[in-house]
N, CA, C, O and CB atoms as a CASP TS submission, in Angstrom:
PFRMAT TS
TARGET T0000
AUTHOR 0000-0000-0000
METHOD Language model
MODEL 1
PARENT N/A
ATOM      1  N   UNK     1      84.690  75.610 137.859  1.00  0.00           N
ATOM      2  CA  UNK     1      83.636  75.148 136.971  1.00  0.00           C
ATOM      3  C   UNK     1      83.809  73.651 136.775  1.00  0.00           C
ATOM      4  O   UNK     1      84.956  73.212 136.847  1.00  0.00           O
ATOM      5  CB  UNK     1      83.665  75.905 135.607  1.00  0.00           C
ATOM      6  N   UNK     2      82.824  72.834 136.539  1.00  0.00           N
ATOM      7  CA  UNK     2      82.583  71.293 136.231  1.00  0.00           C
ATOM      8  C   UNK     2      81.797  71.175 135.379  1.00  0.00           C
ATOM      9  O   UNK     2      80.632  71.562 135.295  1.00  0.00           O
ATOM     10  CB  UNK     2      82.126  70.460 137.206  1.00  0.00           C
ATOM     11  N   UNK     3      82.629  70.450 134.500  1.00  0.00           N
ATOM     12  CA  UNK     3      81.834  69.556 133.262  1.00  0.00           C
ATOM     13  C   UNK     3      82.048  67.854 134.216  1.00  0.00           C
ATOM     14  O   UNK     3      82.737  67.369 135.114  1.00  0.00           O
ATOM     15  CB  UNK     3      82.993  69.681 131.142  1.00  0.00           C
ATOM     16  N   UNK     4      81.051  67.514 133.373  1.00  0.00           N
ATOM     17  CA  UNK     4      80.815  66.089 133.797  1.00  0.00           C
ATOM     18  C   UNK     4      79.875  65.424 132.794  1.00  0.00           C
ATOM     19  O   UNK     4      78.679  65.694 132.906  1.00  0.00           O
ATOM     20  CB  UNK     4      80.192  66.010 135.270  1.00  0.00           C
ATOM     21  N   UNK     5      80.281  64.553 131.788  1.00  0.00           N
ATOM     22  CA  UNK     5      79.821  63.932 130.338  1.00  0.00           C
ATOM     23  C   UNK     5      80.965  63.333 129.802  1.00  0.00           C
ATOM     24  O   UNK     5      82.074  63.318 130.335  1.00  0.00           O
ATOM     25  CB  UNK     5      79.252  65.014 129.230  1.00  0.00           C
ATOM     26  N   UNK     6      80.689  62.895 128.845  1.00  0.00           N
ATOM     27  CA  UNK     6      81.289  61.798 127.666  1.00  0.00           C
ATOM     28  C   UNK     6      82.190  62.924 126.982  1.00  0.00           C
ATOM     29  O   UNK     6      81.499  63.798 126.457  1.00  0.00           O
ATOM     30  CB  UNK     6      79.932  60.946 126.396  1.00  0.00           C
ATOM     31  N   UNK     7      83.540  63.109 126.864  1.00  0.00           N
ATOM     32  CA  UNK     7      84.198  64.153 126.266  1.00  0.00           C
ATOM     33  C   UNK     7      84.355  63.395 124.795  1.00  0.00           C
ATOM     34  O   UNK     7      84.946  62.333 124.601  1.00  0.00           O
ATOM     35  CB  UNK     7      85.644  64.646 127.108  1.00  0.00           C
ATOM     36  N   UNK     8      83.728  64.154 123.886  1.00  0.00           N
ATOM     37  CA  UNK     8      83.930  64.146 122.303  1.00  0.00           C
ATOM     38  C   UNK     8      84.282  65.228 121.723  1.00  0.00           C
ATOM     39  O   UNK     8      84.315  66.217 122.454  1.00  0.00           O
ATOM     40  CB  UNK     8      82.854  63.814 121.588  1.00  0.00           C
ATOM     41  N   UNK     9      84.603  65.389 120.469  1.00  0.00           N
ATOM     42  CA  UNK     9      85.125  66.446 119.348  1.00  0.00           C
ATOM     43  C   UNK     9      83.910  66.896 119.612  1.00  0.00           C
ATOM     44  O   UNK     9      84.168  67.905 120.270  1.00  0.00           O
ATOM     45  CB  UNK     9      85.622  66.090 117.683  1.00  0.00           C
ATOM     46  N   UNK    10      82.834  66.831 119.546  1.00  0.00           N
ATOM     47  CA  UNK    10      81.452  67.505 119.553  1.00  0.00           C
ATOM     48  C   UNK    10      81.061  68.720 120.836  1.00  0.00           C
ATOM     49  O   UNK    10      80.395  69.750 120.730  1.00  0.00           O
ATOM     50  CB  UNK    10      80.380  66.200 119.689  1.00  0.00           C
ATOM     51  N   UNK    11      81.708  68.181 121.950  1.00  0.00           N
ATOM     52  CA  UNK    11      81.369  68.388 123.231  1.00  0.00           C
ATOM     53  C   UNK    11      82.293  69.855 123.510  1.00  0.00           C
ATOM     54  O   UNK    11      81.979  70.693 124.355  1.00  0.00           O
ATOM     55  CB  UNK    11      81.739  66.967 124.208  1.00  0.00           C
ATOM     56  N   UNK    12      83.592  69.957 122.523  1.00  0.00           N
ATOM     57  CA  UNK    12      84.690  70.858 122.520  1.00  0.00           C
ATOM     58  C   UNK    12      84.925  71.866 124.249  1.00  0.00           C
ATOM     59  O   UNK    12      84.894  73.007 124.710  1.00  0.00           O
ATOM     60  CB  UNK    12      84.277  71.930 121.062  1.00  0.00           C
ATOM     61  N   UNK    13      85.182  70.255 124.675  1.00  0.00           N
ATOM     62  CA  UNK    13      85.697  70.106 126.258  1.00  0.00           C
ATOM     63  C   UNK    13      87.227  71.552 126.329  1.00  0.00           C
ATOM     64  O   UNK    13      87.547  72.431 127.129  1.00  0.00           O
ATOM     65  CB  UNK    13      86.501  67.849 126.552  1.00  0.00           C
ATOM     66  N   UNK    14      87.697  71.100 125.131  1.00  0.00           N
ATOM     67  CA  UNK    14      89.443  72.461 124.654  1.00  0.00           C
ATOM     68  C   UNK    14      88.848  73.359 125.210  1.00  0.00           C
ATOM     69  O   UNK    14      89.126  73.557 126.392  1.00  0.00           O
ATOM     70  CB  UNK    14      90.066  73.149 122.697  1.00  0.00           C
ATOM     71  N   UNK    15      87.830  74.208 124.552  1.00  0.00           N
ATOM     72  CA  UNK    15      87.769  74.989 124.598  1.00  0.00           C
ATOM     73  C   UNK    15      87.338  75.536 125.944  1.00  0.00           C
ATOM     74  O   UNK    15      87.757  76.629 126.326  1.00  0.00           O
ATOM     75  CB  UNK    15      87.370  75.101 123.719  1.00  0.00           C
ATOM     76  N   UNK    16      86.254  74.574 126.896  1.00  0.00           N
ATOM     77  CA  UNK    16      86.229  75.469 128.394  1.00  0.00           C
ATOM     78  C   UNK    16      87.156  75.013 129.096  1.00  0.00           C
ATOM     79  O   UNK    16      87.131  75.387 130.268  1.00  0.00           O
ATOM     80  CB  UNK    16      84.950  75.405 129.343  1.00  0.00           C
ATOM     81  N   UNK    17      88.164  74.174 128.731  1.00  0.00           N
ATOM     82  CA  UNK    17      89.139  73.884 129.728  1.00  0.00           C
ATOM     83  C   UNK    17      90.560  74.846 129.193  1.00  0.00           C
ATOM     84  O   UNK    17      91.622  74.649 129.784  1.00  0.00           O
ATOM     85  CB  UNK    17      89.393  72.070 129.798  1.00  0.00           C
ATOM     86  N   UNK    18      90.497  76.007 127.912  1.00  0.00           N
ATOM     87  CA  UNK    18      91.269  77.236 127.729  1.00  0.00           C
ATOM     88  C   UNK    18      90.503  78.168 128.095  1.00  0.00           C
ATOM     89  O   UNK    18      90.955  79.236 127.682  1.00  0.00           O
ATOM     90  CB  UNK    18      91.759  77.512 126.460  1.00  0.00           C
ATOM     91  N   UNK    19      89.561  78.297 128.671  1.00  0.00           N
ATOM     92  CA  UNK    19      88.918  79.561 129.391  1.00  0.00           C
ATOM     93  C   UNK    19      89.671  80.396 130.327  1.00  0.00           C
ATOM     94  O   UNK    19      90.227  79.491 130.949  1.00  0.00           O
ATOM     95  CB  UNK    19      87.807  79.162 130.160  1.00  0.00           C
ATOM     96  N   UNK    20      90.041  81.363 130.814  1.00  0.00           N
ATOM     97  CA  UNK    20      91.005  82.357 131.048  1.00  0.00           C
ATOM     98  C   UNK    20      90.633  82.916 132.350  1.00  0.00           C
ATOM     99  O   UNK    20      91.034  84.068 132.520  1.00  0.00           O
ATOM    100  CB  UNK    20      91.075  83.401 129.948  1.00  0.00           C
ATOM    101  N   UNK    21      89.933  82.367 133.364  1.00  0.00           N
ATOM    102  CA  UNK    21      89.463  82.777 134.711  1.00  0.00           C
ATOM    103  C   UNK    21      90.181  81.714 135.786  1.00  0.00           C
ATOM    104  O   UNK    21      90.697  80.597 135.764  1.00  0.00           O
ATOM    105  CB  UNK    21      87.716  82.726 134.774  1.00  0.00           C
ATOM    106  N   UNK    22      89.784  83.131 137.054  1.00  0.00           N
ATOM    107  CA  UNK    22      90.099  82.346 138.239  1.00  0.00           C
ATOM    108  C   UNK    22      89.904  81.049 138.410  1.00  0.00           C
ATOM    109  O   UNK    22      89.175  80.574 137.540  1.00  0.00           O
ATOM    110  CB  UNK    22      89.565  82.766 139.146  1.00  0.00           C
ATOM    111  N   UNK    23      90.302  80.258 139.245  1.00  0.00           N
ATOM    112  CA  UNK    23      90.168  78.505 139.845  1.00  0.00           C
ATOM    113  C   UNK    23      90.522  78.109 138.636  1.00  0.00           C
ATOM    114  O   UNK    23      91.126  78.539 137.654  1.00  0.00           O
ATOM    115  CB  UNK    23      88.528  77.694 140.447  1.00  0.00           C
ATOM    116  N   UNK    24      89.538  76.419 139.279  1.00  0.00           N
ATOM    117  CA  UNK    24      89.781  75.320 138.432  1.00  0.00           C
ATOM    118  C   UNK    24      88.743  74.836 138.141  1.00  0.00           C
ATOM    119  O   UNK    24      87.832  74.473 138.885  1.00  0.00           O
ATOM    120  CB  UNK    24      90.532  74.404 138.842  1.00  0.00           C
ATOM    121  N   UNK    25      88.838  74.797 136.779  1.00  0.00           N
ATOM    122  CA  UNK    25      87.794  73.845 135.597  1.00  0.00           C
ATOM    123  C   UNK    25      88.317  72.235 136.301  1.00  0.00           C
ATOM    124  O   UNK    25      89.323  71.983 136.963  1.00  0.00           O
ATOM    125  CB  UNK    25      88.417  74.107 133.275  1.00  0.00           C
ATOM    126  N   UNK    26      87.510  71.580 135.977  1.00  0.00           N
ATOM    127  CA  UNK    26      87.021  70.273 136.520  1.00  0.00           C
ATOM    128  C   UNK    26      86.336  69.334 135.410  1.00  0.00           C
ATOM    129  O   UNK    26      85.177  69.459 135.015  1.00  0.00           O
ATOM    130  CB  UNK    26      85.971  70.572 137.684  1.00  0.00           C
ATOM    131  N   UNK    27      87.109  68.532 135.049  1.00  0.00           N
ATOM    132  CA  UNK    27      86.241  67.613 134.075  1.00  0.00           C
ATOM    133  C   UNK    27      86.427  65.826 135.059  1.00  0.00           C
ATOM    134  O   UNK    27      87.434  65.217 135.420  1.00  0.00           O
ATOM    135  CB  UNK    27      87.188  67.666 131.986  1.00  0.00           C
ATOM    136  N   UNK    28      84.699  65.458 135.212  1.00  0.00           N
ATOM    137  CA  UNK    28      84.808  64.432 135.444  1.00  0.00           C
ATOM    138  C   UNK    28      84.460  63.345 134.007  1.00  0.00           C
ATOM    139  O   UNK    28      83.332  63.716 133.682  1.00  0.00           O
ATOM    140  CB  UNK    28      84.053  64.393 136.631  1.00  0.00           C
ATOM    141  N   UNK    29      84.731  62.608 133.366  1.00  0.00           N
ATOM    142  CA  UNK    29      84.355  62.129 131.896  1.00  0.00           C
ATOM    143  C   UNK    29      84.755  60.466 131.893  1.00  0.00           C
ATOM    144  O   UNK    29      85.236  59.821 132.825  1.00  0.00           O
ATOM    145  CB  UNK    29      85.349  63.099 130.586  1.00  0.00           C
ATOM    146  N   UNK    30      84.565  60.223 131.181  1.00  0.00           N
ATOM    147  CA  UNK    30      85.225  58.915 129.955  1.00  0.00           C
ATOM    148  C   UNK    30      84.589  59.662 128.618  1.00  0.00           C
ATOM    149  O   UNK    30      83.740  60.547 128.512  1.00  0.00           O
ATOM    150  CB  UNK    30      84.390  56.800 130.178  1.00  0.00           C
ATOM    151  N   UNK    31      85.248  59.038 127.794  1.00  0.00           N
ATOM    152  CA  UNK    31      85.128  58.746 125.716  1.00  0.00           C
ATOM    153  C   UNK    31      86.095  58.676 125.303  1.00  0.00           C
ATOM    154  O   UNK    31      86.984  58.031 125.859  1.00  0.00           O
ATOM    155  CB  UNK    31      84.552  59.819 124.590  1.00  0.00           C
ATOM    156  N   UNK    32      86.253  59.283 124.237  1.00  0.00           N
ATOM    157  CA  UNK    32      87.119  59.568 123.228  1.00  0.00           C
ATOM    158  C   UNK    32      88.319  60.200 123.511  1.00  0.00           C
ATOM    159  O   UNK    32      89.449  59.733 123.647  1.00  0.00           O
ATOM    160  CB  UNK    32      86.544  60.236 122.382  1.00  0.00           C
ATOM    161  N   UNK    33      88.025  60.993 123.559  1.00  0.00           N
ATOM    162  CA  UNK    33      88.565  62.166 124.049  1.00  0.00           C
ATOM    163  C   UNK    33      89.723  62.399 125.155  1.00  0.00           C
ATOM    164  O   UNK    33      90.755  63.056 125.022  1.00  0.00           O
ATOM    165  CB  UNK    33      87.555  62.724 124.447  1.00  0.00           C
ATOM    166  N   UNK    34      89.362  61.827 126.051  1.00  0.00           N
ATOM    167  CA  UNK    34      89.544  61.811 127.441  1.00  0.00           C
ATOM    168  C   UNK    34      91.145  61.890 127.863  1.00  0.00           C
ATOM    169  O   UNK    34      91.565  62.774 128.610  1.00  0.00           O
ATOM    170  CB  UNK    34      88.849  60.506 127.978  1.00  0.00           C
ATOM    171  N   UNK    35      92.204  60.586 127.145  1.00  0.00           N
ATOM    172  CA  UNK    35      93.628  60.679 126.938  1.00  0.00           C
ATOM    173  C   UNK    35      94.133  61.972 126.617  1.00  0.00           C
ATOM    174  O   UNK    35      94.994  62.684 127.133  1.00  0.00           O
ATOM    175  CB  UNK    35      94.026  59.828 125.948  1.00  0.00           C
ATOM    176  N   UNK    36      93.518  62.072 125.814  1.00  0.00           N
ATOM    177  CA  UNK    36      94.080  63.782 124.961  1.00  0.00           C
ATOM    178  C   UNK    36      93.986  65.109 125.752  1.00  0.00           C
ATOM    179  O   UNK    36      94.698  66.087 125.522  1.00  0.00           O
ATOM    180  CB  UNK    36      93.001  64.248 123.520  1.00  0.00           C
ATOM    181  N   UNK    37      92.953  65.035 126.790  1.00  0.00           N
ATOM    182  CA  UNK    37      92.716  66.277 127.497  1.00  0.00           C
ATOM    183  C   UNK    37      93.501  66.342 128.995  1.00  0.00           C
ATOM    184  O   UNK    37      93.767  67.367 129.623  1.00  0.00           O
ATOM    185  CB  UNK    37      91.100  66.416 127.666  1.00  0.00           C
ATOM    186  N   UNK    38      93.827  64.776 129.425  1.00  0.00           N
ATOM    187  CA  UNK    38      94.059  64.331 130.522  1.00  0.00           C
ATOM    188  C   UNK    38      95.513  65.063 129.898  1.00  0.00           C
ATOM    189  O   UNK    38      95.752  66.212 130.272  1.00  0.00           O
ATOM    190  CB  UNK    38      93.712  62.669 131.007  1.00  0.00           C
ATOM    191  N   UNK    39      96.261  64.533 129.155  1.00  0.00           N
ATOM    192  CA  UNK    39      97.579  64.752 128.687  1.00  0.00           C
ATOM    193  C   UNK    39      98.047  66.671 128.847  1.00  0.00           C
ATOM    194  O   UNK    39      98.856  67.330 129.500  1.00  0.00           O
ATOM    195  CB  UNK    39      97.530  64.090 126.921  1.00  0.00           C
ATOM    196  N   UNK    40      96.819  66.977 127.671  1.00  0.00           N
ATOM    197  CA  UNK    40      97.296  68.663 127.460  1.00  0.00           C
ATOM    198  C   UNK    40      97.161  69.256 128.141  1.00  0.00           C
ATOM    199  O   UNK    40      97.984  70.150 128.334  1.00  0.00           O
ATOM    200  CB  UNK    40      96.898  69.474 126.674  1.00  0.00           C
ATOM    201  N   UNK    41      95.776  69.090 129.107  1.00  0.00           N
ATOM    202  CA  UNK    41      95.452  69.731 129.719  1.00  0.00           C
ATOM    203  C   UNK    41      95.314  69.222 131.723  1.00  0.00           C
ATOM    204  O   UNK    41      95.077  70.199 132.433  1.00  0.00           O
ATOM    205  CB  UNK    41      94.412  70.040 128.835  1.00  0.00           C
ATOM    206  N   UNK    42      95.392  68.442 132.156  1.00  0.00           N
ATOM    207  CA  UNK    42      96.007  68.524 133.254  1.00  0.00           C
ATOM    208  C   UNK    42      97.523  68.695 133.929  1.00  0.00           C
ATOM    209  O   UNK    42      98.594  68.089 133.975  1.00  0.00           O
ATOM    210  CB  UNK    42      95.614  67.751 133.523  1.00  0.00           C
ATOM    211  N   UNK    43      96.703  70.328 134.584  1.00  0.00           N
ATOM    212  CA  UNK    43      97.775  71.204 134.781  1.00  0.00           C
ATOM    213  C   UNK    43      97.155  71.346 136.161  1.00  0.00           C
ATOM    214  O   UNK    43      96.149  70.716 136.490  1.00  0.00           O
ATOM    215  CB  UNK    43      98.031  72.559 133.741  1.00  0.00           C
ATOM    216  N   UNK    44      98.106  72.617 137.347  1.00  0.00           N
ATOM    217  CA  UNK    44      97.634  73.028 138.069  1.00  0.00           C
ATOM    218  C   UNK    44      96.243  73.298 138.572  1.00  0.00           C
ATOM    219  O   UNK    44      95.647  72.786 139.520  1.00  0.00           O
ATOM    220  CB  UNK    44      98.110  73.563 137.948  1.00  0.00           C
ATOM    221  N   UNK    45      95.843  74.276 137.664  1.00  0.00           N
ATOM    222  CA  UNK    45      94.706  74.660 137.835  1.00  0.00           C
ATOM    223  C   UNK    45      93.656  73.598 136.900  1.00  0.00           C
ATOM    224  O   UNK    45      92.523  74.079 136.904  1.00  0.00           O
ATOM    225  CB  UNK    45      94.732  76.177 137.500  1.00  0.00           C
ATOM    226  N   UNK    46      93.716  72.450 136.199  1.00  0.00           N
ATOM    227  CA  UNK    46      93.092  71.729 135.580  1.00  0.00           C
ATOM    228  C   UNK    46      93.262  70.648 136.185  1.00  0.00           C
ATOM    229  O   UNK    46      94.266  70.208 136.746  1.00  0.00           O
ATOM    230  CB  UNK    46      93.289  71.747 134.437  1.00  0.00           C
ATOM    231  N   UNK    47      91.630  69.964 135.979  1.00  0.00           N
ATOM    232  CA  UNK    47      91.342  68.681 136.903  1.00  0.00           C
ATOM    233  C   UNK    47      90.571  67.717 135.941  1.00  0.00           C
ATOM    234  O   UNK    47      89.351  67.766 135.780  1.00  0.00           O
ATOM    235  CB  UNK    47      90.356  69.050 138.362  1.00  0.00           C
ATOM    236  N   UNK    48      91.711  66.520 135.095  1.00  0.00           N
ATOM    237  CA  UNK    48      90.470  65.807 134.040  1.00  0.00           C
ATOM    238  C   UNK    48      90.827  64.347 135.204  1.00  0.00           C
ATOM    239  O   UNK    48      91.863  64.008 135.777  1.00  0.00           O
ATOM    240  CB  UNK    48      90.953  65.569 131.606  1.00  0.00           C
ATOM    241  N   UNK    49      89.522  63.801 135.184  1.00  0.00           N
ATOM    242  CA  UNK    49      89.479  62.674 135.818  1.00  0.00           C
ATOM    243  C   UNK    49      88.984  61.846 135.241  1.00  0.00           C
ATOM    244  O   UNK    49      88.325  62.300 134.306  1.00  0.00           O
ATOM    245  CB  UNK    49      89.038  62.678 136.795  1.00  0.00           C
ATOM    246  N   UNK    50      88.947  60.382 135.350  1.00  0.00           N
ATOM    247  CA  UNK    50      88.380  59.224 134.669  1.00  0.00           C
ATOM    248  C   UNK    50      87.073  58.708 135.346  1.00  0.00           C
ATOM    249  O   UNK    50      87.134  58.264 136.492  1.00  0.00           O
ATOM    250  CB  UNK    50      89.427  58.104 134.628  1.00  0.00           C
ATOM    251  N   UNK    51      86.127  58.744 134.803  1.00  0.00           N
ATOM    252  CA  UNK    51      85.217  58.225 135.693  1.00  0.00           C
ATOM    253  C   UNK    51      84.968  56.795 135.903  1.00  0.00           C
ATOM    254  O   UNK    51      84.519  56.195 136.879  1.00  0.00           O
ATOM    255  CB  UNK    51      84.157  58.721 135.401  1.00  0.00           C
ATOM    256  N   UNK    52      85.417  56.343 134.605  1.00  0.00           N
ATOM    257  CA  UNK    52      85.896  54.523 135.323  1.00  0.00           C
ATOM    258  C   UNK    52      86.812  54.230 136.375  1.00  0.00           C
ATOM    259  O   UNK    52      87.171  53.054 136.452  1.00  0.00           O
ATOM    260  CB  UNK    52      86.665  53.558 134.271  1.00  0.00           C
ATOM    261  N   UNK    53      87.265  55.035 137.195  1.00  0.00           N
ATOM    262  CA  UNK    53      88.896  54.617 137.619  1.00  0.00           C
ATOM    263  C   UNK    53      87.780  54.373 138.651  1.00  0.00           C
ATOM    264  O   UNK    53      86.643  54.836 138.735  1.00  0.00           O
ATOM    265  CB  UNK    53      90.617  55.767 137.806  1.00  0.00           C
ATOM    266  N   UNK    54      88.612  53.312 139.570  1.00  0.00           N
ATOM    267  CA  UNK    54      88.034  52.640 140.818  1.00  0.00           C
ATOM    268  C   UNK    54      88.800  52.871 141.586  1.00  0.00           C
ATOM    269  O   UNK    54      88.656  52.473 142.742  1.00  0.00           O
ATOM    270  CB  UNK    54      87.759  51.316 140.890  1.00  0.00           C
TER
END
């Protein structure tokens, strides 16, 4: 699965990136947010990326 948006408290990115299925969730993003999910949550099966990175 892929999200791809501005990750905010609003957007509650946590929660589909603790979803409990096969593969890998996929977040492409910048915001707020973004440090915090990159940190907890890139794991194996988790993919947070920066969309500024060049």
């Amino acid at each position: 699965m892929v999200y791809m948006g501005r990750t905010s408290v609003e957007k509650n990115i946590k929660a589909f990136l603790s979803l409990e299925m096969p593969g890998t969730e996929l977040v492409m993003s910048d915001g707020p947010d973004l440090a915090m999910l990159k940190q907890k949550f890139s794991q194996e099966e988790n993919l947070v990326m920066d969309l500024r990175q060049k």
